[in-house]
C-alpha positions as CSV (number, residue, x, y, z in Angstrom):
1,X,23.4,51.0,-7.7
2,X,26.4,49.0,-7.5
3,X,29.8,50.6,-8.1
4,X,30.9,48.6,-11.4
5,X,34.7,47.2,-10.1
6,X,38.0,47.9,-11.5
7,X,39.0,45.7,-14.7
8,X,41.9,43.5,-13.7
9,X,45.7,45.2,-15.3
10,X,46.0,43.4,-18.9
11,X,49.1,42.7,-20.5
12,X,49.9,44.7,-23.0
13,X,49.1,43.9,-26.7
14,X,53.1,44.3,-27.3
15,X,56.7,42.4,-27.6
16,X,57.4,40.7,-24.4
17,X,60.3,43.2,-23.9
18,X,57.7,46.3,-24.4
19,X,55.0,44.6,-22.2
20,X,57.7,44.2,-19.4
21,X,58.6,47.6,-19.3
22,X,55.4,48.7,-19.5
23,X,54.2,46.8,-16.5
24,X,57.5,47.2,-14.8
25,X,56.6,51.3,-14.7
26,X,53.5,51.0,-13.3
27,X,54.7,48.4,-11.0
28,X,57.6,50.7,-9.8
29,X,54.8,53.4,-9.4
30,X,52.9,51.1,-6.7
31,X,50.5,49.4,-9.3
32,X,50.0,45.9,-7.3
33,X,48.1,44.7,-10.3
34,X,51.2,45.4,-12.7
35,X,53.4,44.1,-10.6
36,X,51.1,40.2,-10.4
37,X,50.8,40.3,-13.8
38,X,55.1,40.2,-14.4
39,X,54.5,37.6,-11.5
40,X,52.6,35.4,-13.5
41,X,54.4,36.1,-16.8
42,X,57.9,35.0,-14.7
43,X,57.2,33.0,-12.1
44,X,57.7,29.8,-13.6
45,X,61.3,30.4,-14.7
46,X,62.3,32.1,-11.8
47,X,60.8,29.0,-10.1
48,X,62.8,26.4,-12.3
49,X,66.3,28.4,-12.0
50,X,65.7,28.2,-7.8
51,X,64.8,24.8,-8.4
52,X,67.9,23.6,-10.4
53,X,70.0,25.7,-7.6
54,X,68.6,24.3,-4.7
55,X,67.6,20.9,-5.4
56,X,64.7,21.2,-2.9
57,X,61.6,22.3,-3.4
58,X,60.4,23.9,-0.2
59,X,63.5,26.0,-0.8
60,X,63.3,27.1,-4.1
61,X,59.7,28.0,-3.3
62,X,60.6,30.2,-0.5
63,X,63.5,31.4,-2.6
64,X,61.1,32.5,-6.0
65,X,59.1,34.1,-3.1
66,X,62.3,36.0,-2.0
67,X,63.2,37.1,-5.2
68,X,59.9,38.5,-6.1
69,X,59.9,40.1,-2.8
70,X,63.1,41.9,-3.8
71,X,62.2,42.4,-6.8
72,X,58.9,44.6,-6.1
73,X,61.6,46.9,-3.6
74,X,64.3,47.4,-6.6
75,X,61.8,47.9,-9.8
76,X,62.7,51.3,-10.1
77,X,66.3,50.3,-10.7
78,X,65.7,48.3,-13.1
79,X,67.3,50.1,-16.4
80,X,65.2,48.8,-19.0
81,X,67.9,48.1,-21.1
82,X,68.1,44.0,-20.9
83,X,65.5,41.4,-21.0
84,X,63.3,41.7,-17.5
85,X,63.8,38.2,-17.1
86,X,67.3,38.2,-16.8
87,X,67.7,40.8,-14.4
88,X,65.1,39.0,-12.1
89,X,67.3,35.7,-13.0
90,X,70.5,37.2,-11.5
91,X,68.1,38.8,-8.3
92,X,67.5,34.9,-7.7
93,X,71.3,34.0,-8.4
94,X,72.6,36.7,-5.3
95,X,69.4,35.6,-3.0
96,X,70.8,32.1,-3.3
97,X,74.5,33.2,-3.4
98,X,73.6,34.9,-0.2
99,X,72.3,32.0,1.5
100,X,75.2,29.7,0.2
101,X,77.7,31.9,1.8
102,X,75.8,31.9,5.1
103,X,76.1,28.4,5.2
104,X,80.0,26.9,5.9
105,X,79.2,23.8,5.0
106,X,78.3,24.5,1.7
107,X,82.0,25.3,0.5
108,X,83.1,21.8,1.1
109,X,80.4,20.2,-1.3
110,X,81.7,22.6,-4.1
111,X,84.9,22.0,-3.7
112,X,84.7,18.2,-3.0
113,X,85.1,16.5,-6.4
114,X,84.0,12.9,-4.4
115,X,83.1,10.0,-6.3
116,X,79.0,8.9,-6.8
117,X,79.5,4.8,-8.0
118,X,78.9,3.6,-10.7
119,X,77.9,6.8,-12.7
120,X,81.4,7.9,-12.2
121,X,82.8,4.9,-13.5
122,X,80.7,4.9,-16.6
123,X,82.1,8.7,-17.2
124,X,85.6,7.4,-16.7
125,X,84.9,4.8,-19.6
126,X,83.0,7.0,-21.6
127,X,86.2,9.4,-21.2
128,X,89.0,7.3,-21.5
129,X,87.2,6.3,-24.9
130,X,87.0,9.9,-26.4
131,X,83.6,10.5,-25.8
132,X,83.3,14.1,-27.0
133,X,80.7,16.1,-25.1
134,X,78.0,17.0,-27.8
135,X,75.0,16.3,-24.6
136,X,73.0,19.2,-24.4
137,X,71.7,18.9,-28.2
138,X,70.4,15.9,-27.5
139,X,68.5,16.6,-24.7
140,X,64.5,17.7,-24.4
141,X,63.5,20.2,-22.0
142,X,62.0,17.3,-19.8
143,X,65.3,15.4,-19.7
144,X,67.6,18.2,-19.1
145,X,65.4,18.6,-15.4
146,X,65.2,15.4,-14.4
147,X,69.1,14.5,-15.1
148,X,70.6,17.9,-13.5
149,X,68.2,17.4,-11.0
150,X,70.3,14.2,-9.7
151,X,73.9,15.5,-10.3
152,X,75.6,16.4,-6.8
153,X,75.4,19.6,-5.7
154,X,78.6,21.1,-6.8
155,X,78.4,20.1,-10.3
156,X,75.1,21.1,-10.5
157,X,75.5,24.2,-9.0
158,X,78.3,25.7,-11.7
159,X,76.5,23.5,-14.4
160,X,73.2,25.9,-13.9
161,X,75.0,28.4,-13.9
162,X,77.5,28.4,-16.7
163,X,75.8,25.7,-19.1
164,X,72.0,26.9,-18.5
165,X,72.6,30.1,-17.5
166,X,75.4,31.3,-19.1
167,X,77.4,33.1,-16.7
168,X,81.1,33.0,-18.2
169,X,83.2,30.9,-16.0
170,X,85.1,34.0,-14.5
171,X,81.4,35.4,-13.5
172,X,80.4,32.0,-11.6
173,X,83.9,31.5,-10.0
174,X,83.6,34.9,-8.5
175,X,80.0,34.6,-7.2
176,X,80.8,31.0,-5.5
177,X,84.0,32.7,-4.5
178,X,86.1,29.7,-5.9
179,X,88.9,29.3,-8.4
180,X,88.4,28.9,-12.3
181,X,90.0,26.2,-12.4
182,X,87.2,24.3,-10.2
183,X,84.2,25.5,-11.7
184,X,86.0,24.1,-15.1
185,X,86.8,20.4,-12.8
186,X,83.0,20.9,-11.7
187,X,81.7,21.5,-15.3
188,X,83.9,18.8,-16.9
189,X,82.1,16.5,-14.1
190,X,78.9,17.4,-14.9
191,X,78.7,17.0,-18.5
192,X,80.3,13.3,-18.0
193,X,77.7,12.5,-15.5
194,X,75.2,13.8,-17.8
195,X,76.3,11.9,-20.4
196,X,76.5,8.5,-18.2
197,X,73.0,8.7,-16.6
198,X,71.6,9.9,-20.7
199,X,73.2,6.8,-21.5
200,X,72.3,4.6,-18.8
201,X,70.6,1.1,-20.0
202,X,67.0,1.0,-19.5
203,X,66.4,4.7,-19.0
204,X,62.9,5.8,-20.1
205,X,63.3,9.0,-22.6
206,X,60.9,11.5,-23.4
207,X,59.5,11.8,-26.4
């Protein structure tokens, strides 16, 4: 007689705060099954936030990988007491911090406030003619990707952070290891570049 197999680990019938912690304490017990099913429930977003930080996809693949992988090892420290999400958001925040500080190079992109064309001219108008920043309202979900996706890597870089994330700017000045004042020249940046590519004539939006 065939042995009748295992039924697959179910999420919960729960809140998505009770379902977490549910599967997060069996995961933390060894429960592989638990621990793919808080896979699938966060991969995506874990994906997009290494995405937005990297602007490569090879590496923010190997990077969700990484911070699943560290995840699985630190489970049992996980409190409980905030959203599961968020504590596997800031695992993928110090995995990339990690590899940003390994690499000297990087510094000088953050730093570098350079010029990019004629999208920086177009924030320079839109600035000198009181454009207040009111962007991210207008914005779908869709549009938000593609237009971070194409700021330079500084801006981006505090802009995922502070504006998406919402790391207060102390928070992101001490994990980049840079000043205040240049995550708020980075930010300021960002949101005008935003607003000059949202803006730019011909640009296909989505509905």
């Amino acid at each position: 007689m065939t042995p009748t197999p295992a039924p697959a680990t179910r999420v919960p019938a729960a809140a998505p705060a009770e379902a977490d912690a549910a599967l997060a304490g069996r995961a933390a017990g060894g429960d592989r099954q638990a621990f793919e099913a808080l896979y699938r429930r966060h991969a995506a977003r874990v994906h997009g936030l290494c995405l937005r930080l990297t602007g490569d996809r090879p590496r923010a693949e190997a990077l969700t990988q990484d911070t699943f992988v560290k995840a699985w090892l630190s489970l049992g420290g996980w409190s409980g007491q905030g959203p599961l999400a968020a504590w596997l958001g800031r695992i993928a925040v110090n995995r990339w911090r990690d590899q940003w500080r390994a690499d000297r190079r990087a510094r000088a992109w953050l730093v570098d406030l350079g010029q990019d064309g004629d999208l920086e001219a177009v924030a320079a108008g839109q600035q000198a003619a009181g454009r207040r920043d009111g962007l991210l309202p207008l914005l779908t979900a869709v549009d938000l990707e593609r237009l971070v996706a194409r700021l330079p890597q500084g801006a981006r870089t505090v802009f995922v952070l502070h504006a998406i994330e919402e790391y207060p700017q102390a928070e992101v000045a001490a994990l980049l290891g840079i000043s205040e004042g240049t995550v708020k020249s980075q930010l300021h940046r960002a949101r005008a570049l935003l607003r000059a590519m949202f803006e730019e004539p011909g640009r296909t939006r989505d509905a």
